[in-house]
C-alpha positions, -999 to +999 in steps of 0.1 A: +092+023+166+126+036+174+149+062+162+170+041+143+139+020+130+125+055+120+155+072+105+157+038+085+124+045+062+107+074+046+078+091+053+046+084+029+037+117+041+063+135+023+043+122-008+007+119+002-009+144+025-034+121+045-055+088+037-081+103+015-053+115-010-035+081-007-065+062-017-068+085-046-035+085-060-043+043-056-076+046-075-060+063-105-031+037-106-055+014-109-072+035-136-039+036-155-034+002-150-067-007-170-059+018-196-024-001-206-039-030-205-031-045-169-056-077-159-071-074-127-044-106-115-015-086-128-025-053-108-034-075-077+003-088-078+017-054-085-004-040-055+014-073-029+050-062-042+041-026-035+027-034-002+061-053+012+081-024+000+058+000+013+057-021+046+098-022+048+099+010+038+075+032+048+072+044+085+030+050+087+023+088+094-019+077+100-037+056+123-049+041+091-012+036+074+002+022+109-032-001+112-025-011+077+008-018+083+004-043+111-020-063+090+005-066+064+033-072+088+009-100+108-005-116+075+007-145+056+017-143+022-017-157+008-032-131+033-011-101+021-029-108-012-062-109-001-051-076+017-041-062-018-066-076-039-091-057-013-071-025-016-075-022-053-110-030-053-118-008-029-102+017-054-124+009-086 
């Protein structure tokens, strides 16, 4: 990536500390989500929209973020929901 592509998006890290806390703060949206109500196809959508923002916004800080990050940016739109539907149910 380079400077400009850098100075373009924010760092996740300024918000989550490393991969374990990520996938935590995940698992409790998803915890929230149940509590209000969410179906498992509505949180699966929200989860694709938050992955193309987090993908054109988000520089990765982890090998995990920047390995992540290439899937999403490789996969096709069918694929980037199989990506989130996995995310969240790795989170349950």
């Amino acid at each position: 990536m380079d400077v400009n592509e850098k100075l373009k998006c924010v760092s996740m890290m300024d918000y989550v500390g490393n991969w374990g806390e990520w996938r935590d703060n995940l698992s409790q949206a998803v915890s929230a989500g149940k509590k209000v109500g969410m179906s498992q196809e509505q949180m699966e959508n929200l989860a694709t929209q938050i992955g193309d923002f987090l993908a054109e916004n988000v520089c990765p800080e982890t090998p995990e973020e920047e390995l992540l990050q290439e899937m999403w940016n490789a996969a096709e739109p069918e694929e980037r929901e199989t990506i989130a539907r996995l995310l969240v149910k790795m989170s349950e």
